[in-house]
PAKOL-150699 format. One record per residue (C-alpha): residue in one letter; x, y, z. Coordinates in steps of 0.001 Angstrom, whole numbers, padded with zeros to 6 digits, always signed. Example, Ala and Ser with C-alpha at 12.3 -4.5 7.8 and 13.67 -1.06 7.14 Angstrom:
<pts>
A+012300-004500+007800S+013670-001060+007140
</pts>
This chain:
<pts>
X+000335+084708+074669X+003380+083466+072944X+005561+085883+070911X+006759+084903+067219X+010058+085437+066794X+011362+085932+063155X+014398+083505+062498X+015942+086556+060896X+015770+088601+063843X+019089+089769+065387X+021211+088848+062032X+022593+091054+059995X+021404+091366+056137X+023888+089112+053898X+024676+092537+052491X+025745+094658+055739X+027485+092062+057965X+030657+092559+059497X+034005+091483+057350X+035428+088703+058969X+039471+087968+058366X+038658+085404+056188X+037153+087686+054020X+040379+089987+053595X+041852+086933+053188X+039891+085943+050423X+039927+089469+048529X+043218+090475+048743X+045157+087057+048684X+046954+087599+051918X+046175+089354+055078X+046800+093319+055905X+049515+095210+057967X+049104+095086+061783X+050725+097887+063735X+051547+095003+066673X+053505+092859+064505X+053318+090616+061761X+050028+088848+061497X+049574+085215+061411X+049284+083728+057751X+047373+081174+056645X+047711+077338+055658X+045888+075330+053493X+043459+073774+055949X+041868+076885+057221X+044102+078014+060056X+046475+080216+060703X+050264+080034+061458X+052356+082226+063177X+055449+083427+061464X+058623+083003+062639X+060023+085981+064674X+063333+087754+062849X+066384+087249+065260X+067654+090353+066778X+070918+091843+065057X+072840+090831+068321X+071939+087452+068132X+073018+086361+064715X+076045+084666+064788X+079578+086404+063713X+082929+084858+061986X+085799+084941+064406X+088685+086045+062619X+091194+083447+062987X+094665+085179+063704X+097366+085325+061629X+101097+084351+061734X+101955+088218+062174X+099240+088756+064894X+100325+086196+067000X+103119+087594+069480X+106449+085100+069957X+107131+083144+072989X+109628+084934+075044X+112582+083684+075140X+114073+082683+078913X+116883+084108+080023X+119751+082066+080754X+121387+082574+083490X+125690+082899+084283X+127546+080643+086967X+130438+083353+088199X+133079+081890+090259X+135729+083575+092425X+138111+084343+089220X+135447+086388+087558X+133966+087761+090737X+137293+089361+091735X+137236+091912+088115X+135358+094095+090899X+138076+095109+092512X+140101+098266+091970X+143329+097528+089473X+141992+093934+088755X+143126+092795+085095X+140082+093184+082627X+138145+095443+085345X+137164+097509+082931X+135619+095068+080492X+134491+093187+083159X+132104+096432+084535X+131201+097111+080781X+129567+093509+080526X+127864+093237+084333X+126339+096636+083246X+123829+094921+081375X+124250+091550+082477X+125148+091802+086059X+121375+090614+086485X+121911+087137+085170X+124943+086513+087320X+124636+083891+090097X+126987+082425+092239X+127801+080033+095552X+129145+080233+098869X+132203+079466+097668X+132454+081811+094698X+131629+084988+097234X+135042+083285+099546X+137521+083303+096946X+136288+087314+096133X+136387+087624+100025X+140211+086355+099880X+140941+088344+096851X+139597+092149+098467X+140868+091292+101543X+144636+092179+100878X+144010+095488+098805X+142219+097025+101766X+139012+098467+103308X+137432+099626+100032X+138336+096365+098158X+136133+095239+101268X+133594+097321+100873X+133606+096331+097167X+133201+093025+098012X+130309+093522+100320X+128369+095178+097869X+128824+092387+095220X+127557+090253+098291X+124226+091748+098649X+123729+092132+094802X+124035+088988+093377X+122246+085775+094082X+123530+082777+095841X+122438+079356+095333X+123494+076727+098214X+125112+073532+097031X+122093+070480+096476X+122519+066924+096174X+122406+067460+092507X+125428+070337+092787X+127631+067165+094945X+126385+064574+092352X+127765+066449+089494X+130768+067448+091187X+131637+064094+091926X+131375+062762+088339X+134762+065435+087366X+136275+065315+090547X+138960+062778+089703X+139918+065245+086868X+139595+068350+088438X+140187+069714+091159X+137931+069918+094073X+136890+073700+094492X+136896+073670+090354X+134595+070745+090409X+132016+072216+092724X+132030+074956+090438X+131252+073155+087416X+128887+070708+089408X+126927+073813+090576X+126748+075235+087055X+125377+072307+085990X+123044+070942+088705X+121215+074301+088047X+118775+073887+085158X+118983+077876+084310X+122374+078292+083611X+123711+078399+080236X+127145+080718+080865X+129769+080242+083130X+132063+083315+084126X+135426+082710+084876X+139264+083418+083871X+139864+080126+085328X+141827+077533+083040X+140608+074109+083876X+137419+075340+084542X+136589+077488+081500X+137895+074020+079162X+135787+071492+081553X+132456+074018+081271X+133026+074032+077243X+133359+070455+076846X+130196+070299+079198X+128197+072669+076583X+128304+076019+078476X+129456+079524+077314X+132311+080720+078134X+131900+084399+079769X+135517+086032+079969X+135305+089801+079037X+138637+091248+077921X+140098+088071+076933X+139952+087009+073552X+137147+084494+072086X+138448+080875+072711X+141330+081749+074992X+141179+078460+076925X+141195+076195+073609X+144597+078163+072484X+146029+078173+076260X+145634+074435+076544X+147171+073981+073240
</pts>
């Protein structure tokens, strides 16, 4: 025996079915609150569209300060360094003229100082007559100060004011200027204190007054 079934069986009555989101769409112009997040609003066909998530606080983008002139720390300044030859190198000794001067400037200089083979000699020859301690003296100012060998560059130079000069002076000069961190030469040395100036380098003679080789070769 076949059954009738009612085609209104198993539908809700217009009046008591469930409210779709349409619906809330349609009452209240927009759609309600979710607890999980914002909920997807709709277009003009029909569907919906998912809204754009915020970006995190950490991940919008900050202004880098740009620095200023007074933030921005100098460039140091090098340190240039002082050619002493024999003439200087002997104001070490005990009763050596300007000794006194001489120990007041190497105080806080004494680390700039360089020198050559030949500038630790002519100290050598100038402590040997006053004794053990001048020695000893010498010895000291050995181990503290660094020595640069003579280059190609050193001979080179040399050369070029050897037919003026003479030949221990002009190794001195060449080896003050061969080496491309010296500015200063030491010395109480005539010929070589005027060839150095007329070369561009500082004169370094404490005790003796400023100029003293321009007014001596006068």
């Amino acid at each position: 025996m076949t059954r009738e079934v009612s085609p209104d069986r198993g539908r809700f009555p217009v009046g008591d079915r469930p409210r779709s989101s349409a619906d809330e769409v349609r009452d209240h112009g927009g759609v309600t609150a979710s607890p999980f997040g914002p909920s997807p609003r709709p277009r003009d066909d029909g569907h919906a569209v998912l809204p754009q998530p915020r970006p995190a606080p950490d991940d919008e983008p900050r202004a880098v300060e740009e620095p200023t002139p007074e933030d921005v720390a100098p460039a140091p300044t090098p340190t240039l360094r002082v050619y002493a030859d024999g003439s200087a190198l002997s104001r070490y000794l005990v009763g050596a003229p300007c000794r006194t001067q001489w120990l007041e400037w190497t105080a806080d200089h004494e680390d700039e100082l360089l020198t050559t083979p030949l500038g630790l000699t002519e100290l050598r020859r100038a402590a040997r007559p006053r004794g053990v301690e001048a020695t000893g003296v010498a010895h000291d100012v050995e181990e503290r100060l660094e020595v640069i060998r003579f280059s190609d560059q050193t001979l080179r130079a040399a050369t070029k004011v050897s037919g003026v000069l003479p030949p221990f002076i002009a190794l001195h000069l060449g080896a003050a200027l061969a080496h491309p961190g010296v500015g200063g030469v030491a010395t109480y040395d005539l010929q070589l204190a005027q060839a150095s100036a007329l070369h561009g380098l500082t004169i370094v003679s404490p005790g003796w007054p400023a100029g003293w080789w321009e007014r001596a070769g006068g």
